[in-house]
N, CA, C and O atoms as CSV, one atom per row, in Angstrom:
chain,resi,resn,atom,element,x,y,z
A,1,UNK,N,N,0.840,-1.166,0.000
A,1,UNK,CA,C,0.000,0.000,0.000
A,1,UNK,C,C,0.887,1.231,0.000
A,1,UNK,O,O,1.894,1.403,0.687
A,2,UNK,N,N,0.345,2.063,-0.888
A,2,UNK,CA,C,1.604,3.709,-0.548
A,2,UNK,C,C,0.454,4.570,-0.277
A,2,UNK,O,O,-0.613,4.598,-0.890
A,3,UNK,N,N,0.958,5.526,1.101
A,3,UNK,CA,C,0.486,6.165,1.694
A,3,UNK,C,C,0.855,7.626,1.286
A,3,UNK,O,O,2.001,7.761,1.715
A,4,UNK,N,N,0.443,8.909,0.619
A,4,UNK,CA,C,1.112,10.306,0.553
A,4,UNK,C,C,0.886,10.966,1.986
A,4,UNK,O,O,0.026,10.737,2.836
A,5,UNK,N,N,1.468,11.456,1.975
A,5,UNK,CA,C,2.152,12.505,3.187
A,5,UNK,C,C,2.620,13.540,2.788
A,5,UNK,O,O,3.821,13.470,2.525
A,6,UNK,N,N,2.010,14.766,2.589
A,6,UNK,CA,C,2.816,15.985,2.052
A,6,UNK,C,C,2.927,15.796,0.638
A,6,UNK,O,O,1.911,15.585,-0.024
A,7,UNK,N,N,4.202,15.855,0.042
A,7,UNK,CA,C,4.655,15.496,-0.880
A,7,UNK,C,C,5.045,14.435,-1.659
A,7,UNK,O,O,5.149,14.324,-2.880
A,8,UNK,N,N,5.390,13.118,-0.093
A,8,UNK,CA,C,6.226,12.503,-0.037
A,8,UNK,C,C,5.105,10.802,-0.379
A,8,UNK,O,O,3.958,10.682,0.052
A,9,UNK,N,N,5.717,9.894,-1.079
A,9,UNK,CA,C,4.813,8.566,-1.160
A,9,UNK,C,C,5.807,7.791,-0.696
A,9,UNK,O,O,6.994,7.580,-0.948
A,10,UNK,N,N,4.655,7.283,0.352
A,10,UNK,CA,C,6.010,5.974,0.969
A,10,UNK,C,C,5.220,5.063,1.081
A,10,UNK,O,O,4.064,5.332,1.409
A,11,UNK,N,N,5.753,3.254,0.758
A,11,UNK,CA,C,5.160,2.374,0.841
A,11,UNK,C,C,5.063,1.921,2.253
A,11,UNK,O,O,5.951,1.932,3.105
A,12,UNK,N,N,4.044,1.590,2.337
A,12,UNK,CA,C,3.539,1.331,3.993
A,12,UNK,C,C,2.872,-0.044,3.688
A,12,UNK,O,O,2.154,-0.372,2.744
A,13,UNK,N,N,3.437,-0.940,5.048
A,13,UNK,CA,C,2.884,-2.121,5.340
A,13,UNK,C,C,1.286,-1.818,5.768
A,13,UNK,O,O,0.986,-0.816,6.418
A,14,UNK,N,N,0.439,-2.669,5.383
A,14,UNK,CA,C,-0.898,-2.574,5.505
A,14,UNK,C,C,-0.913,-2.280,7.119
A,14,UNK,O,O,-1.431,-1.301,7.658
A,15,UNK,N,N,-0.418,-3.052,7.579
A,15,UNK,CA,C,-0.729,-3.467,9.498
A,15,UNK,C,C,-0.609,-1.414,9.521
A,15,UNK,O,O,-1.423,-0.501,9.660
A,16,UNK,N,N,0.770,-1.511,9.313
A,16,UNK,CA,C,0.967,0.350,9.713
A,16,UNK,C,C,0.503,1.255,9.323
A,16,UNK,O,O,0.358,2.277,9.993
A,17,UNK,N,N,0.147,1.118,8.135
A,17,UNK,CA,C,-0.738,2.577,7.504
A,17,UNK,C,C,-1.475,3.375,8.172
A,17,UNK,O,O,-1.063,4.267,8.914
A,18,UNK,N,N,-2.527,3.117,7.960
A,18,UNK,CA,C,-3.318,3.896,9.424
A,18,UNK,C,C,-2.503,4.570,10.688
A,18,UNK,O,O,-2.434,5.782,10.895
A,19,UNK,N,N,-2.097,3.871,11.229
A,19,UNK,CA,C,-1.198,4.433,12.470
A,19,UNK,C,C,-0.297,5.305,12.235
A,19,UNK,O,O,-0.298,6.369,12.854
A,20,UNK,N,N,0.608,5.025,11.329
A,20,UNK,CA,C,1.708,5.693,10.653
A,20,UNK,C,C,1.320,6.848,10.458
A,20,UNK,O,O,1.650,7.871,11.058
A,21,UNK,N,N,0.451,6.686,9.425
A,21,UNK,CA,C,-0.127,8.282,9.047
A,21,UNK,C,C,-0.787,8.771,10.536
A,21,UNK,O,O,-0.015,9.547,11.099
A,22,UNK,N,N,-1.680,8.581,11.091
A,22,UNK,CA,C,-2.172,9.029,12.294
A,22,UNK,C,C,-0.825,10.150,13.127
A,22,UNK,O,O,-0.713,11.375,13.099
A,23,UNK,N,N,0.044,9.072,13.820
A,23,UNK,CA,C,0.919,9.649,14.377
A,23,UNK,C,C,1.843,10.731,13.641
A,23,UNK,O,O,1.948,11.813,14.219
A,24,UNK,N,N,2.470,10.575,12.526
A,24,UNK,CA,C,3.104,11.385,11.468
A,24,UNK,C,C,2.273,12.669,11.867
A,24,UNK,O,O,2.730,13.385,12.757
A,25,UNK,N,N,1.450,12.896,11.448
A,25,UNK,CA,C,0.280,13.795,11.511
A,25,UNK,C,C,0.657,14.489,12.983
A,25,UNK,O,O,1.247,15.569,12.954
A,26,UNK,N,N,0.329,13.893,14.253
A,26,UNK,CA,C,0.308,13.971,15.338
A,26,UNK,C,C,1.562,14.678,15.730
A,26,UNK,O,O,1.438,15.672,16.445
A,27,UNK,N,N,2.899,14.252,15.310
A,27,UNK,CA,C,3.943,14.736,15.359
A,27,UNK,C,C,4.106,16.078,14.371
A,27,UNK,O,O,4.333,17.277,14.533
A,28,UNK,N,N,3.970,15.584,13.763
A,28,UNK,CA,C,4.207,17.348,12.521
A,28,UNK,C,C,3.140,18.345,13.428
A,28,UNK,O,O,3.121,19.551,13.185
A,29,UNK,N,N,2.655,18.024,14.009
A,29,UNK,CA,C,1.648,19.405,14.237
A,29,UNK,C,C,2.479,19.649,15.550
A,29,UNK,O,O,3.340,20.464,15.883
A,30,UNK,N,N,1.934,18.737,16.066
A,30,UNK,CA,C,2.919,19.735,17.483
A,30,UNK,C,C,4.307,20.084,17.456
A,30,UNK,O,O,4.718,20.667,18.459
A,31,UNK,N,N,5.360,19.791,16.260
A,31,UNK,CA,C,6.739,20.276,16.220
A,31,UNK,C,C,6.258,21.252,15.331
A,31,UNK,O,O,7.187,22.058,15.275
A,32,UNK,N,N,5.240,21.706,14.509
A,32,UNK,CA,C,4.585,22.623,13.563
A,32,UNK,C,C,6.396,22.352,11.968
A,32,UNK,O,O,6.958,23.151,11.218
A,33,UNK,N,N,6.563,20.951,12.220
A,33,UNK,CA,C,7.048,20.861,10.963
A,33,UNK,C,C,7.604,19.285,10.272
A,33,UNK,O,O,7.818,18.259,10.918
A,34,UNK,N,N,7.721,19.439,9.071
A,34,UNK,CA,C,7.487,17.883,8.606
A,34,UNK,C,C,8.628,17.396,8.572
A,34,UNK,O,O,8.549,16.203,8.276
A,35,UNK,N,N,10.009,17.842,8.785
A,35,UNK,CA,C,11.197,17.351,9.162
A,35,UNK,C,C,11.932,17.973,10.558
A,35,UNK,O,O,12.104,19.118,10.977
A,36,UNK,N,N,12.323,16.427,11.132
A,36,UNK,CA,C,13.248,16.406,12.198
A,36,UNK,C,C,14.485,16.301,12.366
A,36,UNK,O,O,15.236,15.562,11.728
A,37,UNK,N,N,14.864,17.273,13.516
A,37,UNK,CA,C,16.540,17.490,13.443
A,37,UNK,C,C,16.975,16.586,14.679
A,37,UNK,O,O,16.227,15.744,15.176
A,38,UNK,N,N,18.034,16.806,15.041
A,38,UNK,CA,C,18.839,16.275,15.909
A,38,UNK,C,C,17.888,16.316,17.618
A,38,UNK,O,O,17.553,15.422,18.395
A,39,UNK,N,N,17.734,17.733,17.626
A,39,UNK,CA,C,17.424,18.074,18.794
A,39,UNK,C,C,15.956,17.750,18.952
A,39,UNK,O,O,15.547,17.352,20.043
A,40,UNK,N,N,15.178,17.890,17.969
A,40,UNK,CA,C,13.921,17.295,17.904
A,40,UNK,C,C,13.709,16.144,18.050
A,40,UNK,O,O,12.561,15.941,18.443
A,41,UNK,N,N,14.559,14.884,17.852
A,41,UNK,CA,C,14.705,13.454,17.972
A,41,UNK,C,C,14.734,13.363,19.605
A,41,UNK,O,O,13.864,12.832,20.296
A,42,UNK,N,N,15.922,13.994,20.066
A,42,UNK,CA,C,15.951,13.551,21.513
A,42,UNK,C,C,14.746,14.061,22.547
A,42,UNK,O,O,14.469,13.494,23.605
A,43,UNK,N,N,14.100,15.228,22.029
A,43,UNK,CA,C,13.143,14.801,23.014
A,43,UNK,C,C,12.036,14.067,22.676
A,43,UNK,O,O,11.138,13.826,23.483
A,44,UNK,N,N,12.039,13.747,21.693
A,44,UNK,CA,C,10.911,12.524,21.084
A,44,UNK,C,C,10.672,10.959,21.608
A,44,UNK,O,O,9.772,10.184,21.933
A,45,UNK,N,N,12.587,11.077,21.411
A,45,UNK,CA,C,12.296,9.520,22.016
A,45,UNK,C,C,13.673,9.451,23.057
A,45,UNK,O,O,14.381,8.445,23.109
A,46,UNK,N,N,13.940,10.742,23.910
A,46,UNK,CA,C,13.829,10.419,25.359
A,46,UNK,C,C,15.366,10.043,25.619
A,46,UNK,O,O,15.588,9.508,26.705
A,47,UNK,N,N,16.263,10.216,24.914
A,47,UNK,CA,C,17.880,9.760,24.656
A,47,UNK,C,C,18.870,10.872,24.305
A,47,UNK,O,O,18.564,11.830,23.594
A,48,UNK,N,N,20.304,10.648,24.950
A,48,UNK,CA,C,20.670,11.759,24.785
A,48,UNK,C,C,21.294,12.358,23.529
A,48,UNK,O,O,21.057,11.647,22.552
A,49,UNK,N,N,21.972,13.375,23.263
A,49,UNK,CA,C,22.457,13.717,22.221
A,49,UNK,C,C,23.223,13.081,20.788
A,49,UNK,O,O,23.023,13.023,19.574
A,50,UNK,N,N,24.416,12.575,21.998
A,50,UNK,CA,C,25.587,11.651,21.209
A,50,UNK,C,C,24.870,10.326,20.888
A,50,UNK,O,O,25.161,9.915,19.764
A,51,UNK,N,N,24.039,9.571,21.549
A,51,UNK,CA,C,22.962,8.631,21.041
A,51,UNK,C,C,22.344,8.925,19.736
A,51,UNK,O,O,22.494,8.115,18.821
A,52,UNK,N,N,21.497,10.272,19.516
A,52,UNK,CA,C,20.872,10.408,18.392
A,52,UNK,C,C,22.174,11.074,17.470
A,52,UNK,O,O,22.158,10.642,16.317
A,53,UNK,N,N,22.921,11.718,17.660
A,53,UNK,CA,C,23.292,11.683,16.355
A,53,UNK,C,C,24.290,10.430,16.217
A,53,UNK,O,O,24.948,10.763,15.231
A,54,UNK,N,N,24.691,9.417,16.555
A,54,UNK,CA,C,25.079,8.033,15.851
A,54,UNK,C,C,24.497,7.687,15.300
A,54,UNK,O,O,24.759,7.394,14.133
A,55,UNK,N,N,22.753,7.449,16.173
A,55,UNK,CA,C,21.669,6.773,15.129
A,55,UNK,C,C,21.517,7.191,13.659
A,55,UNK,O,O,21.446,6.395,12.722
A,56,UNK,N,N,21.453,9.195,13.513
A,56,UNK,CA,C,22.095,9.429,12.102
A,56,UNK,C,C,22.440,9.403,11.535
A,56,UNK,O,O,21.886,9.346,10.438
A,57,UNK,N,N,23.671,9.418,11.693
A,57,UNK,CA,C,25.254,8.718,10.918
A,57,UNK,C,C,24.981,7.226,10.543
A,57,UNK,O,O,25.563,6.729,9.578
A,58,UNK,N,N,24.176,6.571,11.234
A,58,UNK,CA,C,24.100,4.975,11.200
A,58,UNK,C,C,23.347,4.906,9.684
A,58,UNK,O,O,22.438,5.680,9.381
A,59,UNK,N,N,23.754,4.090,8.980
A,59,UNK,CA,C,22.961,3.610,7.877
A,59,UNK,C,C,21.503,3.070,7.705
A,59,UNK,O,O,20.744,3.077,6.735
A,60,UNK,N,N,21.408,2.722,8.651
A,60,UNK,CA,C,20.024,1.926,9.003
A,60,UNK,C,C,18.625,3.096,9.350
A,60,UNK,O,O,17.494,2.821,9.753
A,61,UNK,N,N,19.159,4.286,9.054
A,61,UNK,CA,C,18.439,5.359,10.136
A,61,UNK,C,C,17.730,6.244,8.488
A,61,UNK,O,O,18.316,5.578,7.635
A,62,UNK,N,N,17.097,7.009,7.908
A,62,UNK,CA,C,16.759,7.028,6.551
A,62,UNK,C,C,16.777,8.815,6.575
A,62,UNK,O,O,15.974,9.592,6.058
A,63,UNK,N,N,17.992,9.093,7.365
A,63,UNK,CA,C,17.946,10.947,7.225
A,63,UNK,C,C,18.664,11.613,5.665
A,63,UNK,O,O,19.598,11.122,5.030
A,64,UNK,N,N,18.223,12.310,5.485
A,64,UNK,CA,C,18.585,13.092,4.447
A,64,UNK,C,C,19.352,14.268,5.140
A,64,UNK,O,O,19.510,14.563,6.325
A,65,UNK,N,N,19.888,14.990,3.628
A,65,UNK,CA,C,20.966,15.736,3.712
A,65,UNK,C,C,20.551,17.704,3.144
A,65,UNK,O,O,20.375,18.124,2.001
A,66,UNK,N,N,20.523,18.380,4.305
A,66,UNK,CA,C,19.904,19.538,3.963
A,66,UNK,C,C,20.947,20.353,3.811
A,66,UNK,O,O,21.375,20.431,4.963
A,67,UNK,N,N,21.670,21.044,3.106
A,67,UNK,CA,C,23.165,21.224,3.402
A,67,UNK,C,C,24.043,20.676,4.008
A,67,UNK,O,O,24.482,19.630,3.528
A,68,UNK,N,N,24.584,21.171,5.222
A,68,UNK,CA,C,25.261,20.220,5.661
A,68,UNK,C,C,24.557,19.804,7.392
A,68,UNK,O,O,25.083,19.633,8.492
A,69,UNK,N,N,23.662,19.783,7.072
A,69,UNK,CA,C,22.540,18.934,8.556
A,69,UNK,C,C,21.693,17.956,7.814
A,69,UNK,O,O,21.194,18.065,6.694
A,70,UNK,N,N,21.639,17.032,8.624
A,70,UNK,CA,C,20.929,16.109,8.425
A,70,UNK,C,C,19.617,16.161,9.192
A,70,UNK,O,O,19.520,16.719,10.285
A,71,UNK,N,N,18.590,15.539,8.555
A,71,UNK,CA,C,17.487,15.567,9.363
A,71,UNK,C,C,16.247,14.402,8.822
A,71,UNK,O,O,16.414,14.273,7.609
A,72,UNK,N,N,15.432,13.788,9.151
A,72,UNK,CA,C,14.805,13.087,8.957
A,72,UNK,C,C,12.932,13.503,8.761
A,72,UNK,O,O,12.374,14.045,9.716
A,73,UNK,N,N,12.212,13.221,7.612
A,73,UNK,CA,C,11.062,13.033,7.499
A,73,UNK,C,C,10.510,12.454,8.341
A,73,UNK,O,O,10.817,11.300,8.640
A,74,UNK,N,N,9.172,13.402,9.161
A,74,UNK,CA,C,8.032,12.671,10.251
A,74,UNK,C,C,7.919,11.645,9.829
A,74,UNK,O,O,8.050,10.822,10.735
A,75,UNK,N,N,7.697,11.101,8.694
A,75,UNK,CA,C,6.563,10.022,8.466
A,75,UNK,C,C,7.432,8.750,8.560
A,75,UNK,O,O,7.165,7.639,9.020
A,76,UNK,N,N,9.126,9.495,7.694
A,76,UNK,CA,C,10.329,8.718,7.709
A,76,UNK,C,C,10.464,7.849,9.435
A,76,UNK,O,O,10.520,6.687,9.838
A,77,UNK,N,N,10.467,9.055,9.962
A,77,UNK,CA,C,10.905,8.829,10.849
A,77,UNK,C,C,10.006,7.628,12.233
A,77,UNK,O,O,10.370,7.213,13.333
A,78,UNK,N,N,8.585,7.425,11.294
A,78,UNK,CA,C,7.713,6.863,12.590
A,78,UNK,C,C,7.656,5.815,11.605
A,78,UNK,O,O,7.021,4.919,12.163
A,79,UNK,N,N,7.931,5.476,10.583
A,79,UNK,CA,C,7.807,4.349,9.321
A,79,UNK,C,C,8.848,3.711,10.681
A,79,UNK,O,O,8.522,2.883,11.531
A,80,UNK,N,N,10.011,4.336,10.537
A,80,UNK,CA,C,11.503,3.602,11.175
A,80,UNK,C,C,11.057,3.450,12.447
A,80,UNK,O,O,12.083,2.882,12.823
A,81,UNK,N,N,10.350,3.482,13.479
A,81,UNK,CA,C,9.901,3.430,14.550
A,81,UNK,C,C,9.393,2.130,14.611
A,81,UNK,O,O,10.070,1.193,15.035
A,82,UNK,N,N,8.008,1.990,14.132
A,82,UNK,CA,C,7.520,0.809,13.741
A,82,UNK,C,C,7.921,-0.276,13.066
A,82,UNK,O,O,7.287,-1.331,13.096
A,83,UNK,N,N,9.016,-0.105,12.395
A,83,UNK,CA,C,9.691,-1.115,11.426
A,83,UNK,C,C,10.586,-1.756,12.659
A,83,UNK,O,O,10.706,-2.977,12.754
A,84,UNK,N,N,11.322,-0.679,13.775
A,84,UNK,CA,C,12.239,-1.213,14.234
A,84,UNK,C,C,12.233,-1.524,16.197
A,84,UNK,O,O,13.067,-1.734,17.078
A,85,UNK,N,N,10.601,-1.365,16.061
A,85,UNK,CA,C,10.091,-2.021,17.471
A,85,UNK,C,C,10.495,-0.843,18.240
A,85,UNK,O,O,11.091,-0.974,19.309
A,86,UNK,N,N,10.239,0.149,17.815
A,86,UNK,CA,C,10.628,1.602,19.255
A,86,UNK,C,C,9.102,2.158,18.956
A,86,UNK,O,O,8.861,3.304,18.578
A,87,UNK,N,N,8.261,1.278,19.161
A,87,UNK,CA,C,6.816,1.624,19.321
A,87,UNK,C,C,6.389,2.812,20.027
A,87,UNK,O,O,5.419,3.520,19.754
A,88,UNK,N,N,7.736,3.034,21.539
A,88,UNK,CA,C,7.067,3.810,22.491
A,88,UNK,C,C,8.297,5.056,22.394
A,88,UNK,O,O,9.509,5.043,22.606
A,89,UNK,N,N,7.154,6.311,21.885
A,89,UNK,CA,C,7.694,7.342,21.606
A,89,UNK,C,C,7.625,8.318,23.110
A,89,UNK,O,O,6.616,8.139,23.792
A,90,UNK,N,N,8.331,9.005,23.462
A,90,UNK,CA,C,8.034,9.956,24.280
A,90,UNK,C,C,7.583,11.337,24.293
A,90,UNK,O,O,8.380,12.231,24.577
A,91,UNK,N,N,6.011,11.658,23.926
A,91,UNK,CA,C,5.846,13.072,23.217
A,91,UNK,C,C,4.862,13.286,24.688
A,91,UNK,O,O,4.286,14.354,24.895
């Protein structure tokens, strides 16, 4: 199933769709934006600095490149949540 978000089409497992988008949603509004930075990660999910930016740097993690900051898509970013069992966000 592909789900749009903004601009963006991402294929979403049936089980997640719904949710995915739900929360995505949920998150973009209260950060009032559709990409996350460094500092926005840690209080999301509750870890400190040097933690989230490894997870960045890490390959496995799906951030893009805005000059020279990296930052990750909401939707990116709760797709990778659910894919990778960190179900429990801290907002």
């Amino acid at each position: 199933m592909k789900t749009i978000y903004g601009n963006e089409i991402i294929n979403v497992k049936s089980e997640h769709g719904v949710a995915a988008a739900l929360e995505a949603k949920r998150i973009a509004e209260k950060y009032q934006k559709d990409f996350l930075n460094c500092y926005d990660l840690v209080g999301i999910m509750n870890v400190g600095k040097n933690n989230v930016r490894e997870l960045m740097n890490s390959r496995r993690f799906p951030t893009i490149e805005i000059g020279n900051r990296k930052v990750i898509s909401v939707i990116s970013f709760v797709m990778w949540s659910l894919e990778n069992n960190n179900a429990v966000l801290h907002l």
